[in-house]
PyMOL Python script that loads the backbone (N, CA, C, O; Angstrom):
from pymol import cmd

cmd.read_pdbstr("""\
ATOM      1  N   UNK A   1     -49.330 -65.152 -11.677  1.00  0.00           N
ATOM      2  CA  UNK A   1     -49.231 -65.064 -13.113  1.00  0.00           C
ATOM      3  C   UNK A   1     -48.890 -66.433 -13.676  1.00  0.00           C
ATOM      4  O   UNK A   1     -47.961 -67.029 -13.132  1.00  0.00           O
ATOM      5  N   UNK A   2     -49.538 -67.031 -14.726  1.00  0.00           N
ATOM      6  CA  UNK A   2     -48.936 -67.745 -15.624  1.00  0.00           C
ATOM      7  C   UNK A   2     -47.565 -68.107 -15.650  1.00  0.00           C
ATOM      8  O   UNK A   2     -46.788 -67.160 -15.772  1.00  0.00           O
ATOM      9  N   UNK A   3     -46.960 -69.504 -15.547  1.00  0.00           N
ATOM     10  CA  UNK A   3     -45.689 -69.381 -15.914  1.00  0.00           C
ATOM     11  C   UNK A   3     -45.182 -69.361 -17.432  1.00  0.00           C
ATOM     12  O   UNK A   3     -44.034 -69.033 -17.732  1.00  0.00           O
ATOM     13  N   UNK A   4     -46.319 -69.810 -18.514  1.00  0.00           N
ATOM     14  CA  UNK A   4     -46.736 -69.816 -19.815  1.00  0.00           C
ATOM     15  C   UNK A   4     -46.070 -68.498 -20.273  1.00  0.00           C
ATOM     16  O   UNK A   4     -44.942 -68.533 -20.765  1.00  0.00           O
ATOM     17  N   UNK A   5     -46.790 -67.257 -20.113  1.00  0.00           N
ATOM     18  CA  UNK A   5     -46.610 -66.051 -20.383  1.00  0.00           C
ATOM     19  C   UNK A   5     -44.612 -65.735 -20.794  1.00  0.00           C
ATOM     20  O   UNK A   5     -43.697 -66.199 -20.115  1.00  0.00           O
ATOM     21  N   UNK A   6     -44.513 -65.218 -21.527  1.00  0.00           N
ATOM     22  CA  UNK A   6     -42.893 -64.833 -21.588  1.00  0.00           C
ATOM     23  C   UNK A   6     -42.818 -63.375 -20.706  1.00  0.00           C
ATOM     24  O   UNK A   6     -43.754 -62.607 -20.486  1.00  0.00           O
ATOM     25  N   UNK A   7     -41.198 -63.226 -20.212  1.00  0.00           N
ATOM     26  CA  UNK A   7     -41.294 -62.025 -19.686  1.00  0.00           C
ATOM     27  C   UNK A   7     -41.251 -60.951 -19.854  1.00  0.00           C
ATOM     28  O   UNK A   7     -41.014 -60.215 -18.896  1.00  0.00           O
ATOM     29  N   UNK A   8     -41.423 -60.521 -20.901  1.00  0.00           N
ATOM     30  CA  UNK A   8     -41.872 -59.424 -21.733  1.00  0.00           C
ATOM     31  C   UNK A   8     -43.537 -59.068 -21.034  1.00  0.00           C
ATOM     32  O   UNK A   8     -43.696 -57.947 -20.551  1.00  0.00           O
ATOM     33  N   UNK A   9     -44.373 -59.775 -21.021  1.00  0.00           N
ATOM     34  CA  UNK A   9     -45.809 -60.393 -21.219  1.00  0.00           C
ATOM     35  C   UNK A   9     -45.922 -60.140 -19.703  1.00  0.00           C
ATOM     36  O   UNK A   9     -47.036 -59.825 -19.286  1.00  0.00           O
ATOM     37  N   UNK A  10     -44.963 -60.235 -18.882  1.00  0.00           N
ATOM     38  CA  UNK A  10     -44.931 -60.491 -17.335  1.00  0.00           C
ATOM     39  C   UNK A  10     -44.799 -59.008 -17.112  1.00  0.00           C
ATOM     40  O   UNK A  10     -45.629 -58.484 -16.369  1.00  0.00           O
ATOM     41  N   UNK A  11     -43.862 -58.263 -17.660  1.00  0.00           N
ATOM     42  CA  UNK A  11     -43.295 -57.170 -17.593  1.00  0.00           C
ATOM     43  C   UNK A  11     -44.187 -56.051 -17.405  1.00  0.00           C
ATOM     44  O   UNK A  11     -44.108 -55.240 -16.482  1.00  0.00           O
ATOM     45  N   UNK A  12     -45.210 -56.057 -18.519  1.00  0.00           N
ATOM     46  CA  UNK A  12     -45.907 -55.236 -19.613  1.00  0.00           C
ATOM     47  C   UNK A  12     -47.392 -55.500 -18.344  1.00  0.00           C
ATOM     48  O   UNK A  12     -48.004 -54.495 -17.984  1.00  0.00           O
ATOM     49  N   UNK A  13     -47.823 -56.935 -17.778  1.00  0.00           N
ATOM     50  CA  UNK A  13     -48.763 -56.737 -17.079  1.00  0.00           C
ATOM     51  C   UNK A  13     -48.425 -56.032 -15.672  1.00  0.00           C
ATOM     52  O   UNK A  13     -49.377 -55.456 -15.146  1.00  0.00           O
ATOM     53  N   UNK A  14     -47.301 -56.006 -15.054  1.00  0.00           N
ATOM     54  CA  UNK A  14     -46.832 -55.722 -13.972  1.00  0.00           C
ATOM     55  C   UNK A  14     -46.675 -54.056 -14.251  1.00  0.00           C
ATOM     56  O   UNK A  14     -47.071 -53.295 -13.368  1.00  0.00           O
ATOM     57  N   UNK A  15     -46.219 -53.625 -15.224  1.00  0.00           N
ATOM     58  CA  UNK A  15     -46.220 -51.632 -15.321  1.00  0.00           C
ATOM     59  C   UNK A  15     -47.370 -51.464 -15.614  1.00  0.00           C
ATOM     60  O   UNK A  15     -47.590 -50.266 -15.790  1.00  0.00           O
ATOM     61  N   UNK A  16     -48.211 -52.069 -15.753  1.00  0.00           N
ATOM     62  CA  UNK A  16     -49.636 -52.212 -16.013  1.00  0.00           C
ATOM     63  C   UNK A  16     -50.410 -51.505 -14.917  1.00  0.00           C
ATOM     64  O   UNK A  16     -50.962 -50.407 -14.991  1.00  0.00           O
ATOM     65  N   UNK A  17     -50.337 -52.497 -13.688  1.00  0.00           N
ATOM     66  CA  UNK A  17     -50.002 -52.384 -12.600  1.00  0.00           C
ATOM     67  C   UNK A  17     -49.685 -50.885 -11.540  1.00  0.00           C
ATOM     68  O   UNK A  17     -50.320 -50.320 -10.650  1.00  0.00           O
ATOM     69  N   UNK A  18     -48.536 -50.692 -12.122  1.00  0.00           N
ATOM     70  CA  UNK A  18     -47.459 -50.101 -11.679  1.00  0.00           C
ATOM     71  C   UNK A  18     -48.593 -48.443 -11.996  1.00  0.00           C
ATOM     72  O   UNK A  18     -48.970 -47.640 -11.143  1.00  0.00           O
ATOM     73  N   UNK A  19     -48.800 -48.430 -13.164  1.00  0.00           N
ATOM     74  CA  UNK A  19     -49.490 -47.168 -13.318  1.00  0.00           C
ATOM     75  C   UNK A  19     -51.028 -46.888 -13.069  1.00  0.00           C
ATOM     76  O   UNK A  19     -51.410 -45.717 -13.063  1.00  0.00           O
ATOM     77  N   UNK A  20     -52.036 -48.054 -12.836  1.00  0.00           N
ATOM     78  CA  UNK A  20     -53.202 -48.293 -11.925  1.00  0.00           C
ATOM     79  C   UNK A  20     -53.683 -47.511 -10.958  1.00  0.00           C
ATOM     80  O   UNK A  20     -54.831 -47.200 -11.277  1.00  0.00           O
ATOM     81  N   UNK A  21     -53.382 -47.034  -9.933  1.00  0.00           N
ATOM     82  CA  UNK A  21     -53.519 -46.667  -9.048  1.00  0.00           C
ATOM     83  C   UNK A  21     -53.323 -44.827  -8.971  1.00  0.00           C
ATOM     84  O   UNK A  21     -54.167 -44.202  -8.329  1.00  0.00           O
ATOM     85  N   UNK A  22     -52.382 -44.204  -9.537  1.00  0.00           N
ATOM     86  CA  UNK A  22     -51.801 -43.314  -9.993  1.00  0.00           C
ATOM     87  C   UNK A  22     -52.973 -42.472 -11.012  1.00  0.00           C
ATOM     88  O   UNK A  22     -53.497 -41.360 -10.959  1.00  0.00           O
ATOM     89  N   UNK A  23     -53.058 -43.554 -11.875  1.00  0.00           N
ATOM     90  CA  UNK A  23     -54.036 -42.775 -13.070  1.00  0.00           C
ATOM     91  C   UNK A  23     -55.462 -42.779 -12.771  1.00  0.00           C
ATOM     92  O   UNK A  23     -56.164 -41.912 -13.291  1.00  0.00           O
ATOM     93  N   UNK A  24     -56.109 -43.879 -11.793  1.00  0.00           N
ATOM     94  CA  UNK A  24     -57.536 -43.430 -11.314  1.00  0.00           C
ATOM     95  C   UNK A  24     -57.381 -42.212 -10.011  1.00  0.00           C
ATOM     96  O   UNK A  24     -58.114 -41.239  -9.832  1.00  0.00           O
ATOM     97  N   UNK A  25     -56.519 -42.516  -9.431  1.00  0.00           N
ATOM     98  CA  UNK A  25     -56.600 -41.079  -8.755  1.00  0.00           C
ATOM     99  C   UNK A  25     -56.324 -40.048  -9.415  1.00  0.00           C
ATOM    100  O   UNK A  25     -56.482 -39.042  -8.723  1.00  0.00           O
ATOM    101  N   UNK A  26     -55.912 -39.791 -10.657  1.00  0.00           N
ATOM    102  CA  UNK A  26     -55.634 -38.352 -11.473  1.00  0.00           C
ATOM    103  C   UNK A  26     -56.581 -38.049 -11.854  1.00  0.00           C
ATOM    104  O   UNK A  26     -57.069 -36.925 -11.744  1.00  0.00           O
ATOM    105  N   UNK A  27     -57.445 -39.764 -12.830  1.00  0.00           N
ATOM    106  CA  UNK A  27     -58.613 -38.977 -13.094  1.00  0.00           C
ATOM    107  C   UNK A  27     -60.172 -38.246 -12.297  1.00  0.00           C
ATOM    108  O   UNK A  27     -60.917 -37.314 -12.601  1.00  0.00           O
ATOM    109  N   UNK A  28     -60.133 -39.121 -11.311  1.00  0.00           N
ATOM    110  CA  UNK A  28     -60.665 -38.605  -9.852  1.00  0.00           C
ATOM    111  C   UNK A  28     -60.405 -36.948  -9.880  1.00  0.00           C
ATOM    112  O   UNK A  28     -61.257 -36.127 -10.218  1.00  0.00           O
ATOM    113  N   UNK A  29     -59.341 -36.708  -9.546  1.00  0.00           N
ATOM    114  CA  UNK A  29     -58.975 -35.309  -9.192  1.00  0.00           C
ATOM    115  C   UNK A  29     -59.650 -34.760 -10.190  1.00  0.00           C
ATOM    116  O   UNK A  29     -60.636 -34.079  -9.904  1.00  0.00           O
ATOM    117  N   UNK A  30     -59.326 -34.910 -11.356  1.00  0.00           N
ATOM    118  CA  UNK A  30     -59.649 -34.111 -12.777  1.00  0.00           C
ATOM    119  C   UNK A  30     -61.059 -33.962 -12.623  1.00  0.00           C
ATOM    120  O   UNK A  30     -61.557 -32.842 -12.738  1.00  0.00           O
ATOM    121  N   UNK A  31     -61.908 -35.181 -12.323  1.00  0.00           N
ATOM    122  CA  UNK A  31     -63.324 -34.456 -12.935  1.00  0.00           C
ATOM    123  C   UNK A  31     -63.886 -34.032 -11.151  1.00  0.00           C
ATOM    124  O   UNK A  31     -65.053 -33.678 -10.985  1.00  0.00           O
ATOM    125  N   UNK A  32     -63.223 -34.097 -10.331  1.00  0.00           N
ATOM    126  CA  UNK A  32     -63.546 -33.598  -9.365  1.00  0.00           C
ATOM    127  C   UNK A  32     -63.385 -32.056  -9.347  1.00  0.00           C
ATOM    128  O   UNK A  32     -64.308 -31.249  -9.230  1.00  0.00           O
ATOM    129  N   UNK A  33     -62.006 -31.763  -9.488  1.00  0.00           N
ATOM    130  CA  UNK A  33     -61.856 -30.013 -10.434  1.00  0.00           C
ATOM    131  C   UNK A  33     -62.626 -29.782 -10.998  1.00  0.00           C
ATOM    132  O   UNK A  33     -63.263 -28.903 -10.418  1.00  0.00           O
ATOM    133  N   UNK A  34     -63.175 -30.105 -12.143  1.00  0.00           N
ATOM    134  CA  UNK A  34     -63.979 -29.687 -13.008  1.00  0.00           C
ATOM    135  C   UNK A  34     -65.272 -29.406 -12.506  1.00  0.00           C
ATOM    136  O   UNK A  34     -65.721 -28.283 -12.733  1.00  0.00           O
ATOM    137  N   UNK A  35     -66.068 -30.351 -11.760  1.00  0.00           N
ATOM    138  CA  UNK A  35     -66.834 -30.396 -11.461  1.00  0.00           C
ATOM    139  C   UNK A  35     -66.923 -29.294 -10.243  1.00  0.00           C
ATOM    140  O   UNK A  35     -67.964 -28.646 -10.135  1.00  0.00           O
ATOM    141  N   UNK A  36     -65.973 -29.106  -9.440  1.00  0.00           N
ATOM    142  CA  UNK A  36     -66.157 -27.787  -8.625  1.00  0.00           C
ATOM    143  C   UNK A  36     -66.331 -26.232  -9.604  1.00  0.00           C
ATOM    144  O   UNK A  36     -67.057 -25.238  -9.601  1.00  0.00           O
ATOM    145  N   UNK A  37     -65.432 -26.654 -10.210  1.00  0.00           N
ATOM    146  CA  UNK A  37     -65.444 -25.123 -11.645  1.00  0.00           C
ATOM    147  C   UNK A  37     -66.820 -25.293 -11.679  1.00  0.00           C
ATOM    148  O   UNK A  37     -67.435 -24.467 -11.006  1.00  0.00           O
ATOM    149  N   UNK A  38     -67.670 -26.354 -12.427  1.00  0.00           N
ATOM    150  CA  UNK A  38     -69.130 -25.689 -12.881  1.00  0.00           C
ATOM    151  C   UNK A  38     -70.301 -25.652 -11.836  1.00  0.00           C
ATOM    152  O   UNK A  38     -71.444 -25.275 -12.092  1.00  0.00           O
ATOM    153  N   UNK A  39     -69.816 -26.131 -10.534  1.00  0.00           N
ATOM    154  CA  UNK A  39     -70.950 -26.192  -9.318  1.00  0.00           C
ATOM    155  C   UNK A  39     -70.485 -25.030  -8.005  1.00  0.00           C
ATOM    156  O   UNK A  39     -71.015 -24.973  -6.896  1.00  0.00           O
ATOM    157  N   UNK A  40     -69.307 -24.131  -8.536  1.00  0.00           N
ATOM    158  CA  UNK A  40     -68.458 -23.339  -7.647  1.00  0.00           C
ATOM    159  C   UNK A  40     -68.985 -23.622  -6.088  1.00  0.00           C
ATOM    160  O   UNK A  40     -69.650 -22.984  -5.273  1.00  0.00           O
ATOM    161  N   UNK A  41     -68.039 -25.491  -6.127  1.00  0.00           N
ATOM    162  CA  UNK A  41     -67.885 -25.533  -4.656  1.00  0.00           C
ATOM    163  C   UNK A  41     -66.669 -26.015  -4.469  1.00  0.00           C
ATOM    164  O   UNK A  41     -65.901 -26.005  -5.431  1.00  0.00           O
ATOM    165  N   UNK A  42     -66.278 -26.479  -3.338  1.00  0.00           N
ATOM    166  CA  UNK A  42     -64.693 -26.584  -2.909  1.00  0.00           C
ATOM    167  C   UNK A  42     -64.199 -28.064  -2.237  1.00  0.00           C
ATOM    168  O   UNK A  42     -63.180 -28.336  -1.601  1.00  0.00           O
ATOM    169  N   UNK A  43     -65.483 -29.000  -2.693  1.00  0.00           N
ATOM    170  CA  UNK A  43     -65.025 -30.490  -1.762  1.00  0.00           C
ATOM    171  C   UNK A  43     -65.517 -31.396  -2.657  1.00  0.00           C
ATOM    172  O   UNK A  43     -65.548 -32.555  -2.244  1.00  0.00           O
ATOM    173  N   UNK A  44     -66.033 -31.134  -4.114  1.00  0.00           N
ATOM    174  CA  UNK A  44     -65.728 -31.975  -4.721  1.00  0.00           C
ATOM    175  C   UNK A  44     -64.792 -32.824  -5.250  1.00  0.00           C
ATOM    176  O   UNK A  44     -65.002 -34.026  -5.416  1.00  0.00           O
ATOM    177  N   UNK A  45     -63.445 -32.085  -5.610  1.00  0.00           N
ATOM    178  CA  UNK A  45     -62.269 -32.297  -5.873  1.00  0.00           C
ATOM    179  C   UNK A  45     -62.022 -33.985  -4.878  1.00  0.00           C
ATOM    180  O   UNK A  45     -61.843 -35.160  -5.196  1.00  0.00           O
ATOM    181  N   UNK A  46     -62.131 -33.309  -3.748  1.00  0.00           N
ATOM    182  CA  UNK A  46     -61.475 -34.385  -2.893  1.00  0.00           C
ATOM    183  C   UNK A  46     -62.531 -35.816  -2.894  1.00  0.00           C
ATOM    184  O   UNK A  46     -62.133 -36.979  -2.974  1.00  0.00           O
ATOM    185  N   UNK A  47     -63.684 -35.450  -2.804  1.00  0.00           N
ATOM    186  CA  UNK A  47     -64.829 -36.663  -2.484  1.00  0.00           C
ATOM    187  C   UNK A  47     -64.208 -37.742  -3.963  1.00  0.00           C
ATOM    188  O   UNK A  47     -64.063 -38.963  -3.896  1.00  0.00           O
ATOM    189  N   UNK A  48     -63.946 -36.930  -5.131  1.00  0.00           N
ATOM    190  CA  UNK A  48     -63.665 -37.947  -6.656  1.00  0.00           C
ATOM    191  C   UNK A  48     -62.478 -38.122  -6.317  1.00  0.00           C
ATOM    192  O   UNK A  48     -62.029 -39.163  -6.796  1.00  0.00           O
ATOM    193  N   UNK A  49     -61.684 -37.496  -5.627  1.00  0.00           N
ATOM    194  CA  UNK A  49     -59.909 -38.109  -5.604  1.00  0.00           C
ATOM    195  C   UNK A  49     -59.900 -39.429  -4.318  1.00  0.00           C
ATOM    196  O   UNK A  49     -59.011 -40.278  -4.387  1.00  0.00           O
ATOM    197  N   UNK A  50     -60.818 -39.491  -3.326  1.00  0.00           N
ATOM    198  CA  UNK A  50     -61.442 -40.221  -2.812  1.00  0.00           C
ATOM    199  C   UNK A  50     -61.750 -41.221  -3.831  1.00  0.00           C
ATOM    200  O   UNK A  50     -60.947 -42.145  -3.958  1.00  0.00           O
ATOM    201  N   UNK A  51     -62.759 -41.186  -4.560  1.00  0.00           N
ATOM    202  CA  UNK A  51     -63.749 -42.116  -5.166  1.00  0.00           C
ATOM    203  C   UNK A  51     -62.257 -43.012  -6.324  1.00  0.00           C
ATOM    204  O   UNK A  51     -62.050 -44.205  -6.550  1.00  0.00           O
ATOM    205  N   UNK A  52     -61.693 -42.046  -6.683  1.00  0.00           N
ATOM    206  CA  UNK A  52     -60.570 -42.633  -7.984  1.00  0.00           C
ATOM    207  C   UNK A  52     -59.518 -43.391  -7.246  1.00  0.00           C
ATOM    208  O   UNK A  52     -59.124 -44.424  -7.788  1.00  0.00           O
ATOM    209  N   UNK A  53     -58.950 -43.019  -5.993  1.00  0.00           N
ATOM    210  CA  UNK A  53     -57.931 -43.839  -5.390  1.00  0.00           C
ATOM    211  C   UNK A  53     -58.902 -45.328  -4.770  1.00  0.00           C
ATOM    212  O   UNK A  53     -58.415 -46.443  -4.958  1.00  0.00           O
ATOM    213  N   UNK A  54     -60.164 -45.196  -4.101  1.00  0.00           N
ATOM    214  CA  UNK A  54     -60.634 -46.268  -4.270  1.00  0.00           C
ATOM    215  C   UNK A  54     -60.709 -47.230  -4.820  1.00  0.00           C
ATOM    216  O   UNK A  54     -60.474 -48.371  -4.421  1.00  0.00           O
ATOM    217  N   UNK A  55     -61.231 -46.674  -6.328  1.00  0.00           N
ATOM    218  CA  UNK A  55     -61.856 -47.452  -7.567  1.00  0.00           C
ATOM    219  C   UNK A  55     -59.801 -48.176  -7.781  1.00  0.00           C
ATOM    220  O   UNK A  55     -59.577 -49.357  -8.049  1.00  0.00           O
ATOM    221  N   UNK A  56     -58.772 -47.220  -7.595  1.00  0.00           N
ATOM    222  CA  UNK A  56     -57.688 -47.836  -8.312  1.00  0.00           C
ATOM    223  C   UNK A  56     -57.536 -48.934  -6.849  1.00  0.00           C
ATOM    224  O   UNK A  56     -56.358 -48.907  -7.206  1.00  0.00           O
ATOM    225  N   UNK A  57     -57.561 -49.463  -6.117  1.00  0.00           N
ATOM    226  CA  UNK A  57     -57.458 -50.303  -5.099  1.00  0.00           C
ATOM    227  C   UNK A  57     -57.758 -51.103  -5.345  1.00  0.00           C
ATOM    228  O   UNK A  57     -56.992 -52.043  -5.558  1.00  0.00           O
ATOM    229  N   UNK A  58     -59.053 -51.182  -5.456  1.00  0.00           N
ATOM    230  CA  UNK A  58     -60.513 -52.221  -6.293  1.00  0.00           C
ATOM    231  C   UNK A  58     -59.622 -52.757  -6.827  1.00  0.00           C
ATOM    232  O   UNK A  58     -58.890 -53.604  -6.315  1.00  0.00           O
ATOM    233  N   UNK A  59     -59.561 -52.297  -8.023  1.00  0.00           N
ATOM    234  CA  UNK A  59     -59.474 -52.956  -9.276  1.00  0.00           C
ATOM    235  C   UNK A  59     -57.675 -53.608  -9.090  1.00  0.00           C
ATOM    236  O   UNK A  59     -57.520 -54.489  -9.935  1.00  0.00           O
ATOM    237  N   UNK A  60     -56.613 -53.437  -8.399  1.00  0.00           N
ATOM    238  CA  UNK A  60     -55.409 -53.363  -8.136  1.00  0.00           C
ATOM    239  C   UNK A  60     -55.339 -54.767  -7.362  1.00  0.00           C
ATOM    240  O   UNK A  60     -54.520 -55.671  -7.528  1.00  0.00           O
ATOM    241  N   UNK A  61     -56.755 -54.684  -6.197  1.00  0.00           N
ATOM    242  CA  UNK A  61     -56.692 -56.164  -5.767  1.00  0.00           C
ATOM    243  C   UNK A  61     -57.629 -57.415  -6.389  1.00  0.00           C
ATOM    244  O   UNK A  61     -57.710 -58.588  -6.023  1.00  0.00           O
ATOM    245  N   UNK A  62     -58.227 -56.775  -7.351  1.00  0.00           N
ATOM    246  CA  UNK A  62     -58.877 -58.050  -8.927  1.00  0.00           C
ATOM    247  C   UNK A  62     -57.832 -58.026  -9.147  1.00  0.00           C
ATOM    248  O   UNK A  62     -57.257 -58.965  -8.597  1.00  0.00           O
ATOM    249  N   UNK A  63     -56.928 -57.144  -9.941  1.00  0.00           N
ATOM    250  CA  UNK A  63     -55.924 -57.931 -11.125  1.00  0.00           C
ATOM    251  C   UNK A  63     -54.793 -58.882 -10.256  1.00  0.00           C
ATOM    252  O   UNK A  63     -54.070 -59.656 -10.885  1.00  0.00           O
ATOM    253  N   UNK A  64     -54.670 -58.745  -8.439  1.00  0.00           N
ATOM    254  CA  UNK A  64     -53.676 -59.421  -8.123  1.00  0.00           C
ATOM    255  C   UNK A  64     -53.907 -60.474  -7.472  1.00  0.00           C
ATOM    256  O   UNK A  64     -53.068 -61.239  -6.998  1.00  0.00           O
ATOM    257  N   UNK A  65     -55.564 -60.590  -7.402  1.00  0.00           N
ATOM    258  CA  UNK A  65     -56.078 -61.834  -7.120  1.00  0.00           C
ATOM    259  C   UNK A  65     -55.995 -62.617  -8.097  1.00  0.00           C
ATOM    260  O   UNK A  65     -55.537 -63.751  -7.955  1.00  0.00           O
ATOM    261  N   UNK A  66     -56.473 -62.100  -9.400  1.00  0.00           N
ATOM    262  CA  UNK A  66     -56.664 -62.836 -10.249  1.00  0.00           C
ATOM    263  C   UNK A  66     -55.356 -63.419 -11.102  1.00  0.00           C
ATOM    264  O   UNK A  66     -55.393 -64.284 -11.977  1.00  0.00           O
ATOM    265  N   UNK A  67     -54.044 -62.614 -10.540  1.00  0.00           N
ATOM    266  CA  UNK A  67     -53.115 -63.330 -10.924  1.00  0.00           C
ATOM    267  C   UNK A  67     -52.426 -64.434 -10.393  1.00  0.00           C
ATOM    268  O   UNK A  67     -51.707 -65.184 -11.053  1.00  0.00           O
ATOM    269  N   UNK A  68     -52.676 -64.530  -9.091  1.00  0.00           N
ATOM    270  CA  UNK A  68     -52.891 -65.460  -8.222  1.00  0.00           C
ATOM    271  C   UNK A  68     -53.368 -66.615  -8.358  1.00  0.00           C
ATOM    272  O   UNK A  68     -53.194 -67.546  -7.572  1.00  0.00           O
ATOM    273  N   UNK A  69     -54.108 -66.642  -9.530  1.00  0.00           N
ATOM    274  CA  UNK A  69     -55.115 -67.799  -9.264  1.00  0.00           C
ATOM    275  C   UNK A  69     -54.410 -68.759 -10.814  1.00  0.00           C
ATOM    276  O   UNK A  69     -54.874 -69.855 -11.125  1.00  0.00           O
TER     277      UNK A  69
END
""", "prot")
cmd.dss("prot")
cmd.show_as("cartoon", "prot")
cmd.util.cbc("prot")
cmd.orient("prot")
């Protein structure tokens, strides 16, 4: 991170962070549920809670590369 940034600014990107990972796997789950409701099958759920904890990884090691830099 910037040493520029105040820590407020530091704070706010770091719970940023903090909730990343958490909320693409929820939403994963969610349309994975859903999507079993309208295709009445039983392994979608998991393949998108799969796909959402991924995608939050991804993106978890951009923002901490890129703070890095």
């Amino acid at each position: 991170m910037p040493d520029n940034q105040n820590p407020m600014q530091q704070f706010g990107r770091l719970m940023g962070l903090a909730f990343l990972l958490p909320c693409c796997a929820l939403v994963g789950y969610i349309i994975g549920h859903y999507l079993d409701k309208a295709f009445h099958t039983g392994y979608l759920t998991l393949v998108f809670l799969l796909f959402g904890i991924a995608a939050g990884f991804v993106e978890l090691f951009r923002e901490m590369n890129a703070a890095s830099k």
